[in-house]
C-alpha positions as CSV (number, residue, x, y, z in Angstrom):
1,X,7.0,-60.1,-23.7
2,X,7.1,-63.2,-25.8
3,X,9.1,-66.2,-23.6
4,X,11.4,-67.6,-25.8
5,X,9.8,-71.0,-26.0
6,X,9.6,-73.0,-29.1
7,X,6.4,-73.7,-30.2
8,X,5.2,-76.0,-33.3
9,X,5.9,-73.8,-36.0
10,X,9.7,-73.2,-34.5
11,X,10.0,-76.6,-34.5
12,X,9.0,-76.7,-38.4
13,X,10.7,-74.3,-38.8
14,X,14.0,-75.5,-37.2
15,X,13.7,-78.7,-39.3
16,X,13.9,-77.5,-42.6
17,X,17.0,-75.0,-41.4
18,X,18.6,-78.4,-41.0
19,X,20.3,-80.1,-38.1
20,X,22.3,-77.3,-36.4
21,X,18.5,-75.6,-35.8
22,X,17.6,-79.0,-34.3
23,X,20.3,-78.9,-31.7
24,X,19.9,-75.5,-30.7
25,X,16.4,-76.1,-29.6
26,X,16.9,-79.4,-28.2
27,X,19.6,-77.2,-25.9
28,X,16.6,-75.0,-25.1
29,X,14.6,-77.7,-23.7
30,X,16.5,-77.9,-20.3
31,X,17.0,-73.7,-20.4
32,X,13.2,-73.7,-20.4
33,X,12.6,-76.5,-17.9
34,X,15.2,-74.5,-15.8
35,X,12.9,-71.6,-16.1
36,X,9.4,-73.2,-15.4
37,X,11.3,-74.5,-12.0
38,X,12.3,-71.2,-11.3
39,X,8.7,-70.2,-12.3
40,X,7.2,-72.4,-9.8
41,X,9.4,-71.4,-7.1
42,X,8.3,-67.8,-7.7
43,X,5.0,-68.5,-7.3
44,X,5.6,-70.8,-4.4
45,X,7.2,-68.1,-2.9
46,X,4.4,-65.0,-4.0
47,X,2.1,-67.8,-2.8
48,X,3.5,-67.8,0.7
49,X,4.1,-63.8,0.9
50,X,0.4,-62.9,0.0
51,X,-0.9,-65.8,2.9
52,X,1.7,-63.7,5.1
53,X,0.5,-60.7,3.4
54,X,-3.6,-61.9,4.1
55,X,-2.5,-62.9,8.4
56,X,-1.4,-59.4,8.9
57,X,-4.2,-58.3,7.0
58,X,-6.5,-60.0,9.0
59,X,-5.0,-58.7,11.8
60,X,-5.0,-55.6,11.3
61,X,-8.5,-55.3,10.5
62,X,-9.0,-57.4,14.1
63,X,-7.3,-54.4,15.5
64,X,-9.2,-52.1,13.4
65,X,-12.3,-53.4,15.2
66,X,-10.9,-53.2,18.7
67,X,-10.0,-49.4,17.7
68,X,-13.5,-48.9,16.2
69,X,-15.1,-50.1,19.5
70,X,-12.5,-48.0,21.7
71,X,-13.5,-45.3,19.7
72,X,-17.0,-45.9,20.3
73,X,-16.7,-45.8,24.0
74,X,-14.3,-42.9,24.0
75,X,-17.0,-41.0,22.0
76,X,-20.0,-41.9,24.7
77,X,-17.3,-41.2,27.7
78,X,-16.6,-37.6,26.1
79,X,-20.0,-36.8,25.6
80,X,-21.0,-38.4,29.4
81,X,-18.1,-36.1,30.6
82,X,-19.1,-32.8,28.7
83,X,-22.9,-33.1,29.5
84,X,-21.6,-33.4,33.1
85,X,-19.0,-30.3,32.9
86,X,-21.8,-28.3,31.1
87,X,-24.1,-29.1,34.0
88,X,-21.8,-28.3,36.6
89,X,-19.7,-25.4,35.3
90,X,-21.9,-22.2,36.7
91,X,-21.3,-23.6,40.3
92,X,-17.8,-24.6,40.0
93,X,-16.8,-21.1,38.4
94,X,-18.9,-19.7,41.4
95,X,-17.0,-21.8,44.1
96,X,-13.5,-21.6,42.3
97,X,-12.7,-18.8,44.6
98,X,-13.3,-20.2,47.4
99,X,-11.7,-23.8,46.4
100,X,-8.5,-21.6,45.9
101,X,-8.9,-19.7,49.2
102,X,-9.5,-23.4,50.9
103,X,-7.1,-24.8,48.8
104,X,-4.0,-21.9,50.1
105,X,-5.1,-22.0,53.9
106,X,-5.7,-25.4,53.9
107,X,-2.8,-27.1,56.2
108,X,-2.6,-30.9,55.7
109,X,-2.6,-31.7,59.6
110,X,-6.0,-29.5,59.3
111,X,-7.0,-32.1,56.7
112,X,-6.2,-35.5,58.9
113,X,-8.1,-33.3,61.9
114,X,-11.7,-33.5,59.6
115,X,-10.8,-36.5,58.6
116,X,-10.9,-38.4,61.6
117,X,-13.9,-36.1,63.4
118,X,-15.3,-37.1,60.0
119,X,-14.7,-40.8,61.2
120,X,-15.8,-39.9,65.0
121,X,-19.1,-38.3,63.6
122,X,-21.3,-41.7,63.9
123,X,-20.5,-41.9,67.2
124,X,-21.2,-38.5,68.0
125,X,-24.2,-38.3,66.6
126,X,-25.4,-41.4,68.3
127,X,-24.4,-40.1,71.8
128,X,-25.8,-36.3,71.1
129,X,-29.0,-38.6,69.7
130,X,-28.8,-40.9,72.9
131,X,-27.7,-38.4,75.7
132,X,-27.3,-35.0,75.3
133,X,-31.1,-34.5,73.6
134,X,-32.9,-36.1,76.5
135,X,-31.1,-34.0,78.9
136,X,-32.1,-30.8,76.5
137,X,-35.8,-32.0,76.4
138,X,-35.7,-31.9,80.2
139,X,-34.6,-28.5,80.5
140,X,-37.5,-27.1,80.3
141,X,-38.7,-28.4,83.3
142,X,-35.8,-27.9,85.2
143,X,-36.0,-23.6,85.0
144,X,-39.0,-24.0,88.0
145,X,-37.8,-26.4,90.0
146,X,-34.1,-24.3,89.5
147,X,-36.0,-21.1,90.9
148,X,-38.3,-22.9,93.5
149,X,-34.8,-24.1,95.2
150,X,-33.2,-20.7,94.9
151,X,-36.5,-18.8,96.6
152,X,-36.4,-21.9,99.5
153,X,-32.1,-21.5,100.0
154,X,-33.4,-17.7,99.9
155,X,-36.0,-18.3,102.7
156,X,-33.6,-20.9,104.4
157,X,-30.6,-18.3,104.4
158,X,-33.1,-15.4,106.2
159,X,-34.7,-17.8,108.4
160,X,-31.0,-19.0,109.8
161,X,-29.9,-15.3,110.0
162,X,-32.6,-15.1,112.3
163,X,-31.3,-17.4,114.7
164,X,-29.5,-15.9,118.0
165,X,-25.5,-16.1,117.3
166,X,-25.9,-17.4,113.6
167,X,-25.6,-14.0,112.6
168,X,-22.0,-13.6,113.3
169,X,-21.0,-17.1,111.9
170,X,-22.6,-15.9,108.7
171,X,-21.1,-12.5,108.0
172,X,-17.8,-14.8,108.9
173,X,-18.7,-17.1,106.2
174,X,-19.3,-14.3,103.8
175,X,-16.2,-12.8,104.5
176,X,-14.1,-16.2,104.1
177,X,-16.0,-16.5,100.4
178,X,-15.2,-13.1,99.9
179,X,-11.4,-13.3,100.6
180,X,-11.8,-16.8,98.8
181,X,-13.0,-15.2,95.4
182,X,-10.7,-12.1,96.0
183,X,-7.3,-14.4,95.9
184,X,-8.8,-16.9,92.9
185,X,-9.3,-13.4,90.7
186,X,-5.7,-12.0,91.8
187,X,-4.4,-15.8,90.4
C-alpha cells in the first residue's frame, strides 16, 4: 500500500495544477509528520514488546533446560528403580504371601515388643558372649564331678543308715519329704 506522501513529481505536479494544489499538500505536510510520530511510537512500542517478548523467551528456554536436566535424572532414577524391581521381583512374589499373612497377624504392640528387644539385642549378646558361654564351656566338666558327688552323698547316705538309731531318724526324714512333696503337688 502506497502512503500517501508527496514525493517530487506530486509536487510538480501540484504546481502546474495551480495554487489550490499547493495548499493541499502544504496541509499534508503536518498529516504526514503526524503519521511518522505515530510511526515511531509504533515501533517504540513493537520495540519494547519483542525485548518483553525475547526475556520470557529466554526464560523459558532457562526453564526448558532445568526440565531437560530433570528429565535426565528421572530417566536414570526409572531405569535404577526398574533394574532393581526386575532383580528383586521373583523373591518378593515368593514372600508376598507371607508379607500379607505377617502383615494381618501382625499387632502393633507386637511391633514396639521387637523393636525394643531389637534395641536390647547388643546387650544381650554381649552378656550371652561374656557370661552365659563361659558357663556352657564349663559344662562339660561339670557332668563328673556332678556324678562323683551323687555316688559319695550315695555312699554317705548308706554309711549314716548304718549308724545305731540313725535309722529311725531317717525313715522320719523321708516321711516328712514325702508328706512335704505330697501337699506341694495337691497346691
Amino acid at each position: 500500500m502506497r502512503l500517501p506522501v508527496p514525493g517530487p513529481r506530486d509536487v510538480i505536479s501540484a504546481l502546474e495544477r495551480g495554487g489550490d494544489q499547493v495548499e493541499a499538500l502544504l496541509g499534508a505536510v503536518p498529516r504526514t509528520l503526524a503519521l511518522l510520530d505515530d510511526a515511531e511510537r509504533l515501533l517504540v512500542r513493537a520495540s519494547a514488546a519483542i525485548d518483553r517478548v525475547r526475556e520470557v523467551t529466554e526464560a523459558a528456554n532457562v526453564v526448558v533446560v532445568r526440565a531437560g536436566a530433570v528429565v535426565e535424572d528421572a530417566d536414570t532414577q526409572v531405569t535404577r528403580v526398574t533394574s532393581l524391581l526386575d532383580a528383586t521381583e521373583p523373591s518378593l512374589l515368593r514372600l508376598q504371601p507371607t508379607l500379607e499373612t505377617l502383615a494381618e497377624t501382625t499387632h502393633p504392640d507386637e511391633v514396639k515388643a521387637l523393636v525394643q528387644l531389637v534395641d536390647h539385642l547388643p546387650e544381650l549378646t554381649a552378656r550371652v558372649e561374656g557370661d552365659v558361654l563361659p558357663v556352657l564351656t564349663t559344662l562339660g566338666t561339670v557332668a563328673p564331678d556332678m556324678h562323683d558327688l551323687l555316688t559319695v552323698a550315695r555312699e554317705l547316705n548308706d554309711m549314716l543308715a548304718k549308724v545305731p538309731g540313725l535309722g529311725r531318724i531317717k525313715r522320719r526324714i523321708d516321711e516328712e519329704e514325702g508328706e512335704d512333696a505330697t501337699e506341694e503337688t495337691v497346691r
